[in-house]
C-alpha positions in Angstrom: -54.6 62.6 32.1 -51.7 60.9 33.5 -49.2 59.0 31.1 -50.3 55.3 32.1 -53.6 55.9 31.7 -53.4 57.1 27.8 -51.1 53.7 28.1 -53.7 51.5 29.9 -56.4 53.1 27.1 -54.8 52.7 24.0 -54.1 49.1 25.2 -57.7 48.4 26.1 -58.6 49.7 22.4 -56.4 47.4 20.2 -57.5 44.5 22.9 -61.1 45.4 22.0 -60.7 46.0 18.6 -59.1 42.5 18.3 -62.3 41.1 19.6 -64.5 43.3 17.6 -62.8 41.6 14.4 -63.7 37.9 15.9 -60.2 37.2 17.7 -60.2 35.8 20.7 -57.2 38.0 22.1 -54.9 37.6 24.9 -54.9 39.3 27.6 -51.3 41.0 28.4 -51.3 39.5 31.9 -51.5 36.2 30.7 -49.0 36.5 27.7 -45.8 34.9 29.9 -48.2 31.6 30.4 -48.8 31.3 26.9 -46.8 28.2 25.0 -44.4 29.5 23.1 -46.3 27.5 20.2 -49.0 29.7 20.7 -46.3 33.2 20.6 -45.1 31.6 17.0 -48.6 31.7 16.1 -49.3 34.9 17.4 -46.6 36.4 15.6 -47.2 35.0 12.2 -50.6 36.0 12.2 -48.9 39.4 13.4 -51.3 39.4 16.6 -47.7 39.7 18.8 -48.9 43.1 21.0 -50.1 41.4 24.3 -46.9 39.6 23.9 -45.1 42.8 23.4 -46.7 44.3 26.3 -45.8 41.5 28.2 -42.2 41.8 28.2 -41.9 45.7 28.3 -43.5 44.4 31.7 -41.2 42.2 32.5 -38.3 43.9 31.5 -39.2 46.8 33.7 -39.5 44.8 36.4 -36.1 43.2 36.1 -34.9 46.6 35.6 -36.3 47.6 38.6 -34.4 44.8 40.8 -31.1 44.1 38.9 -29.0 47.1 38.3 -27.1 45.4 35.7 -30.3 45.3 33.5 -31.3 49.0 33.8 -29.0 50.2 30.9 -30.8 51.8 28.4 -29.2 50.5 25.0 -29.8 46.6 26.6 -32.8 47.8 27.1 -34.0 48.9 23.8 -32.4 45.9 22.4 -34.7 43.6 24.4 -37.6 45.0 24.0 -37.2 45.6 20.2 -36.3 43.0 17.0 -33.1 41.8 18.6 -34.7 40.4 21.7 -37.7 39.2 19.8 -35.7 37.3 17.2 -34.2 35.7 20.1 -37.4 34.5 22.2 -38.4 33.3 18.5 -35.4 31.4 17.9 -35.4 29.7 21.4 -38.9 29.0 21.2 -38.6 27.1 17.6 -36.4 24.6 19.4 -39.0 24.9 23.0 -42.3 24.7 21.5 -43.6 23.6 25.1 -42.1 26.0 27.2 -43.8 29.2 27.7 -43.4 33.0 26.6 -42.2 33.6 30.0 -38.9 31.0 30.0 -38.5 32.4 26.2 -38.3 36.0 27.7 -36.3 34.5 30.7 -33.4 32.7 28.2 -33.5 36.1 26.2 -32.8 38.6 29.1 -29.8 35.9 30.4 -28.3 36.5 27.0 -28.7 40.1 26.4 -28.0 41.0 30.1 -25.8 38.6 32.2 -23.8 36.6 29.2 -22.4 39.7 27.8 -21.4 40.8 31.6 -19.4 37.8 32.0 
């Protein structure tokens, strides 16, 4: 069994374990449309993995087109507590905007204002 299917699987058992336990879960693919009202939530209530999955996308994507953003330490950083704490900060003062223009603010500071 390849490595992104154990991935994909283990994903789809904490989704459906959500849902077994009366949550009405997010799906990952939709996480970056979410408000970022609905993020804080999430995270309170410590239901922050579609979220989480979400931007290890979207990192890897950016990764994938920007050569400035595939550094490994910047990396980690973004997709662990610093760049979390960040996309929570930003969205305390953006309540309206979404997940994805959180995640968007957080890679600008992480990637391209510490390259200037």
């Amino acid at each position: 069994m390849s490595m992104k299917t154990v991935a994909c699987a283990a994903a789809l058992a904490v989704l459906m374990m959500q849902s077994a336990e009366g949550a009405a879960p997010i799906p990952t693919s939709m996480a970056g449309n979410v408000s970022c009202a609905g993020f804080l939530k999430a995270r309170m209530e410590k239901k922050s993995f579609p979220f989480e999955q979400w931007l290890s996308g979207y990192l890897t994507g950016l990764a994938t087109y920007d050569r400035r953003i595939n550094n490994v330490s910047k990396l980690q950083a973004a997709n662990d507590d610093p760049g979390m704490q960040l996309i929570e900060s930003y969205c305390k003062v953006h309540p309206q905007e979404t997940f994805r223009a959180a995640a968007t603010e957080m890679a600008r500071t992480i990637f391209y204002r510490a390259a200037k």
